[in-house]
N, CA, C and O of each residue as an XYZ file, in Angstrom:
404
protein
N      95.332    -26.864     25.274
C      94.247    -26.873     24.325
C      94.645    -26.052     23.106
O      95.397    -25.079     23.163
N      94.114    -26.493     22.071
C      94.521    -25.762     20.551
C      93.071    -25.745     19.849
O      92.251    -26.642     20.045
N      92.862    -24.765     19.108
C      91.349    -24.527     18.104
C      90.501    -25.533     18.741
O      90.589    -26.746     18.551
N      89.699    -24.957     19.489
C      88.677    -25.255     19.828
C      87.727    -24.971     18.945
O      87.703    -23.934     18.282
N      86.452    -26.361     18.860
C      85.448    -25.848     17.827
C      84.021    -26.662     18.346
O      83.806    -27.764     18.850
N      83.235    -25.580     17.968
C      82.314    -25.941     18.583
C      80.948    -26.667     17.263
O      81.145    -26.646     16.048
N      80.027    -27.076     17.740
C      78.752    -27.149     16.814
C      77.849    -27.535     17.217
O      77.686    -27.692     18.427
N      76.736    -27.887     16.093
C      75.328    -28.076     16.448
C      75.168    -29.075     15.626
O      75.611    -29.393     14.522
N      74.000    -29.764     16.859
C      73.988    -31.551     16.427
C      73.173    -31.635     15.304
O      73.309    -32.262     14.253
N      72.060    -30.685     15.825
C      71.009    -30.754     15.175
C      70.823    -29.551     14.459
O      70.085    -28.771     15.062
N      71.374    -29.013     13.039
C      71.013    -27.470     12.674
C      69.468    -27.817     11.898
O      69.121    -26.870     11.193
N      68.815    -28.592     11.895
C      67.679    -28.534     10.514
C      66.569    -27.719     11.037
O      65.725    -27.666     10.142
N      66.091    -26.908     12.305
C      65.793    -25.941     13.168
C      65.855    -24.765     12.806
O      64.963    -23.931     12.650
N      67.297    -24.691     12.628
C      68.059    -23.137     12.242
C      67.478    -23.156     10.837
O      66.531    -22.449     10.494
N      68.386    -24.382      9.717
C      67.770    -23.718      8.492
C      66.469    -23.816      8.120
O      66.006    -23.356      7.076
N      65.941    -24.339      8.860
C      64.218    -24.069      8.298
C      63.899    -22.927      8.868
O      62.852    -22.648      8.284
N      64.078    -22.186      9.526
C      64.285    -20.388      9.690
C      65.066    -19.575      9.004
O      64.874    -18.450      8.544
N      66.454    -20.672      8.991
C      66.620    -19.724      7.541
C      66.218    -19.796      6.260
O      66.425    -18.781      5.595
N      65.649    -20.803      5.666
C      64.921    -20.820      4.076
C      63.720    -19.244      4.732
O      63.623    -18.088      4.320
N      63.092    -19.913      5.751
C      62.171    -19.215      5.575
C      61.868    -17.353      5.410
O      61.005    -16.703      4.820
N      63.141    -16.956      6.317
C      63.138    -15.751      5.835
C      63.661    -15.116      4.217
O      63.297    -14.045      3.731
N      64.826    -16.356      3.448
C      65.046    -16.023      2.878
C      63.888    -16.283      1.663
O      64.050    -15.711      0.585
N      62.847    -17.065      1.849
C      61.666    -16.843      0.976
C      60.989    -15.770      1.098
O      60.445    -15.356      0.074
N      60.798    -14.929      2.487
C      60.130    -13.743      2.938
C      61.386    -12.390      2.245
O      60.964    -11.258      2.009
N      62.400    -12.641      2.082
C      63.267    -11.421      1.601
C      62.649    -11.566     -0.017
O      62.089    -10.633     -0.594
N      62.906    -13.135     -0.709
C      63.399    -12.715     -1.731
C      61.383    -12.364     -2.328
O      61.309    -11.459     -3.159
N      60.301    -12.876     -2.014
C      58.916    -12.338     -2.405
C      59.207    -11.718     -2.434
O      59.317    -11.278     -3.578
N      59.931    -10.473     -0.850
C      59.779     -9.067     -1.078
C      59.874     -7.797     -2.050
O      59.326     -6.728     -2.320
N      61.193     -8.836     -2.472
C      62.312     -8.006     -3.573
C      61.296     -8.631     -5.115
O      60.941     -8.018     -6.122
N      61.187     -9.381     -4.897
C      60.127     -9.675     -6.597
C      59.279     -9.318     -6.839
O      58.902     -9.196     -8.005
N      58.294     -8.843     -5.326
C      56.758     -7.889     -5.336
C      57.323     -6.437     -5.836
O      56.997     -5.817     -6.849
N      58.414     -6.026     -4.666
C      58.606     -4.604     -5.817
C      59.484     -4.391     -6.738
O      59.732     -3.234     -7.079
N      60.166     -5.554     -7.355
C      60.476     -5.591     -8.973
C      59.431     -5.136     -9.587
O      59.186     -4.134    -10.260
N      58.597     -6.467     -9.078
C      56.857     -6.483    -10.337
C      56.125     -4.628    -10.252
O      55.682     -4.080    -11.262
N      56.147     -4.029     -9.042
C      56.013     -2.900     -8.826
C      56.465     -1.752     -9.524
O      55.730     -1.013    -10.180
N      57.953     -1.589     -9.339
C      58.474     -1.014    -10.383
C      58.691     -0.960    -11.787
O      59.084      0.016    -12.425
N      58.292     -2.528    -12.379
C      57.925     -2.597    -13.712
C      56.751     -2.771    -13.993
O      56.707     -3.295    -15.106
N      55.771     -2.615    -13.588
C      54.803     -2.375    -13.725
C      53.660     -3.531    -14.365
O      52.767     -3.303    -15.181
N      53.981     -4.726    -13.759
C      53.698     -6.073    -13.520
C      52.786     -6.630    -12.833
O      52.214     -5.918    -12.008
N      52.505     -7.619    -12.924
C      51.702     -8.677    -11.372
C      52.991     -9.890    -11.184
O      53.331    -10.701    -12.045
N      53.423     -9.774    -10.157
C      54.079    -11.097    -10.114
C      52.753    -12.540     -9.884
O      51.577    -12.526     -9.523
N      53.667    -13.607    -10.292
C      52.829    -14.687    -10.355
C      53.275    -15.679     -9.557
O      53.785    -15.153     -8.568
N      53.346    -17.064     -9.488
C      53.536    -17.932     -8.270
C      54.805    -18.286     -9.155
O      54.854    -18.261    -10.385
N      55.840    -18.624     -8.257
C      56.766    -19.468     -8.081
C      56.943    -20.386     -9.295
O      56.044    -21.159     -9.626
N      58.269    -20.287    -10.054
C      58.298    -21.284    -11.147
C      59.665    -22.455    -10.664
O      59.788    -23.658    -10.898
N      60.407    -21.651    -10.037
C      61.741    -22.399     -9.930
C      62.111    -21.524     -8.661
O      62.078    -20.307     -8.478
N      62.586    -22.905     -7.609
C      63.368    -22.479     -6.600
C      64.484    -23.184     -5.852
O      64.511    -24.148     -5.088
N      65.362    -22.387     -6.330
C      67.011    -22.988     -5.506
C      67.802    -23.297     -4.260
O      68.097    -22.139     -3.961
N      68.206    -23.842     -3.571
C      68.619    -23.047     -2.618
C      70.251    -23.771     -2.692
O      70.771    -24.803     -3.115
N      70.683    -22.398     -1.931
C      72.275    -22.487     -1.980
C      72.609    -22.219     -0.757
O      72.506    -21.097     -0.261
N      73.140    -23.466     -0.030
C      73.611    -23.434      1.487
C      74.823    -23.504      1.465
O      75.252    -24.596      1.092
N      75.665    -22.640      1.761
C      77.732    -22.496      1.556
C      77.818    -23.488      3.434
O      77.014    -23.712      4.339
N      79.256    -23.782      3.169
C      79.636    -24.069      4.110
C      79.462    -23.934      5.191
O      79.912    -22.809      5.407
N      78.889    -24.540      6.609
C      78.259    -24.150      7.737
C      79.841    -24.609      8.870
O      80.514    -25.640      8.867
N      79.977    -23.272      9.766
C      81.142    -23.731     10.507
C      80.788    -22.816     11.700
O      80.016    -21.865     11.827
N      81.831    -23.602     12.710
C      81.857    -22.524     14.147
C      83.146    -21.923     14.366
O      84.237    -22.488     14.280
N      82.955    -20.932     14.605
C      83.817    -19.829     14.617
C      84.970    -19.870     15.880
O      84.642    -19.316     16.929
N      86.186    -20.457     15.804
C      86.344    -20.506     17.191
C      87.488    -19.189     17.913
O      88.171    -18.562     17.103
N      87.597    -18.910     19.170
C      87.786    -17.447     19.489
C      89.320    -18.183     20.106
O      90.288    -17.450     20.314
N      89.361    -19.002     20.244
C      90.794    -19.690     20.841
C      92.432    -19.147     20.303
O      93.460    -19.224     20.975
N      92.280    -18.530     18.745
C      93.408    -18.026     18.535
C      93.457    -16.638     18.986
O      94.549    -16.264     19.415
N      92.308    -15.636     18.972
C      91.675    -14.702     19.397
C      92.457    -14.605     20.566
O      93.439    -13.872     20.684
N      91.978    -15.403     21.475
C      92.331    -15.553     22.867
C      93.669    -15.654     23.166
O      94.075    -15.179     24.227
N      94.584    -16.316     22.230
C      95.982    -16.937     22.350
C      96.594    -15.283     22.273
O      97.152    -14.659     23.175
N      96.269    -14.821     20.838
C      97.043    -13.032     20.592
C      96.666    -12.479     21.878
O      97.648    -12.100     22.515
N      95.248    -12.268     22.620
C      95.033    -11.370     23.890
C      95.852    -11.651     24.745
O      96.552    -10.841     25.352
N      95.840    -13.003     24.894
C      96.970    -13.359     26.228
C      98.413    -13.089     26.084
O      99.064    -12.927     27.116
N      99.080    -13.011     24.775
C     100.428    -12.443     24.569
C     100.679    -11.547     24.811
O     101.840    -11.444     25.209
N      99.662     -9.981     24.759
C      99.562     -9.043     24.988
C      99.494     -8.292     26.276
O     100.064     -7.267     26.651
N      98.480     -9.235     26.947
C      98.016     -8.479     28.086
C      98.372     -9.708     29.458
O      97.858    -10.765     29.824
N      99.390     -8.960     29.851
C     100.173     -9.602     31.044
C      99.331    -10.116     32.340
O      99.611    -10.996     33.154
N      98.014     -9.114     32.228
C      97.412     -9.344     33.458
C      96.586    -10.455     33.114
O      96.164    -10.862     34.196
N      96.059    -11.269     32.075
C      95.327    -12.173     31.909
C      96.024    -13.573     32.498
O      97.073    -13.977     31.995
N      95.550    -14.096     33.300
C      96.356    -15.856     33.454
C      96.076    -16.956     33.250
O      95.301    -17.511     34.029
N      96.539    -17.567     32.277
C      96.201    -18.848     31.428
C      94.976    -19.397     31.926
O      94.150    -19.160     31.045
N      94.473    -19.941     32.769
C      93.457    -20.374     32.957
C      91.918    -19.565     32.808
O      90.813    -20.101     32.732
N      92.209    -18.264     32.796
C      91.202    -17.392     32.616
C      90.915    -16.822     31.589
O      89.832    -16.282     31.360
N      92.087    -16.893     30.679
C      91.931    -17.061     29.371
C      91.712    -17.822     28.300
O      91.813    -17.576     27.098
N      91.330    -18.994     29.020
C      91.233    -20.350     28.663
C      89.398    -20.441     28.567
O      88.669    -20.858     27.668
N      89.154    -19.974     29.637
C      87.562    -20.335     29.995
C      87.187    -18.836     29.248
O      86.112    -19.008     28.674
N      87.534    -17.822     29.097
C      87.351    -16.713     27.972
C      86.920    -17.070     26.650
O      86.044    -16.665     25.886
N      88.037    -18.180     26.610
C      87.825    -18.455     24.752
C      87.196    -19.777     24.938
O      87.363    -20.372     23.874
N      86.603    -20.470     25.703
C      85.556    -21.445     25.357
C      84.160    -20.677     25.683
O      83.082    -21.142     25.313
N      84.250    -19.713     26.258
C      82.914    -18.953     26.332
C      82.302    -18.156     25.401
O      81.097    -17.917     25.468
N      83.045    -17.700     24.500
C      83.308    -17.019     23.304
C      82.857    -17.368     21.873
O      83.497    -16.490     21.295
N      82.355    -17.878     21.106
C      82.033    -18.244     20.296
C      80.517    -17.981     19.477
O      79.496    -17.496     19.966
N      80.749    -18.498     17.990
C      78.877    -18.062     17.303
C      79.628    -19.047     16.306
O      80.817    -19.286     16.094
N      78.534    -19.475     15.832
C      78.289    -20.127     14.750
C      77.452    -19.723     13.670
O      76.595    -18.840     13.650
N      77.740    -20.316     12.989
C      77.670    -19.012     11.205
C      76.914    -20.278     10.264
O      77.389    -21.330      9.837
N      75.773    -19.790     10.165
C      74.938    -20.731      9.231
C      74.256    -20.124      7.783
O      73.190    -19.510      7.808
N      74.857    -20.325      6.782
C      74.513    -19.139      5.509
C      73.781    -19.836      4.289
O      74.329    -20.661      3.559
N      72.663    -19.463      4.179
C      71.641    -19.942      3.101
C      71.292    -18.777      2.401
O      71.118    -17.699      2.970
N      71.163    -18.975      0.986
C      70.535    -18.153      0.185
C      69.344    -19.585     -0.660
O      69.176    -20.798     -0.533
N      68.742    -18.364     -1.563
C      67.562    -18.817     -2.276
C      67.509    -18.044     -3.719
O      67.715    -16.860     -3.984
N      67.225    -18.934     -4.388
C      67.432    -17.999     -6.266
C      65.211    -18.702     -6.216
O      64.639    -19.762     -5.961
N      64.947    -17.807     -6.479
C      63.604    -17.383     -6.785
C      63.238    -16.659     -8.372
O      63.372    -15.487     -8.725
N      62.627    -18.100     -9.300
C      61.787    -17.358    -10.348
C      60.310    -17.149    -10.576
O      59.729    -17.973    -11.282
N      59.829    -16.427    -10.205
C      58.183    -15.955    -10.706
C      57.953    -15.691    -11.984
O      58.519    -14.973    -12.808
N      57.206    -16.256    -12.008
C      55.782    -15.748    -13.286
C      55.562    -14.427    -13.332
O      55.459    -13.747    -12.312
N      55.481    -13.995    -14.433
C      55.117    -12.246    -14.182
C      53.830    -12.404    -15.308
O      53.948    -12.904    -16.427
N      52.731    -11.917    -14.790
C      51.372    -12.069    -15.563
C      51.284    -10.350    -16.047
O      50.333     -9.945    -16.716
């Protein structure tokens, strides 16, 4: 076996949890902009979103360096190591403009 990779069939789950917090970060950060300048923020004029490349991370080369190293590991157990091993990396941002009244 060589780079193993894993994924998800269905991510539209994940990123609709992720827009959503990143709408809950970025209000946050615009309520106390408006705060610190001494403002009202207002509703929503323009909103972006920027989803980078979505991939799974795989631990198989990881696994290949451990096993060179460490004599006591034996191929097969290092095998089921690095298919057990893994996360997947899903990255959304959001560009948020408000109204400031």
């Amino acid at each position: 076996m060589n780079n193993i990779s894993y994924d998800i069939y269905d991510k539209a789950p994940y990123y609709k949890e992720a827009r959503k917090l990143a709408m809950e970060k970025a209000h946050q950060k615009a309520s106390d902009l408006a705060e610190f300048g001494d403002v009202k923020l207002g509703d929503p004029i323009s909103i972006i979103e920027n989803r980078s490349y979505d991939y799974a991370v795989s631990t198989a080369n990881y696994a290949m360096a451990k096993m060179a190293y460490d004599d006591v590991v034996e191929e097969a157990e290092m095998w089921w190591w690095a298919i057990e091993l893994w996360e997947m990396k899903l990255t959304l941002d959001v560009s948020v403009v408000y109204e400031i009244k």
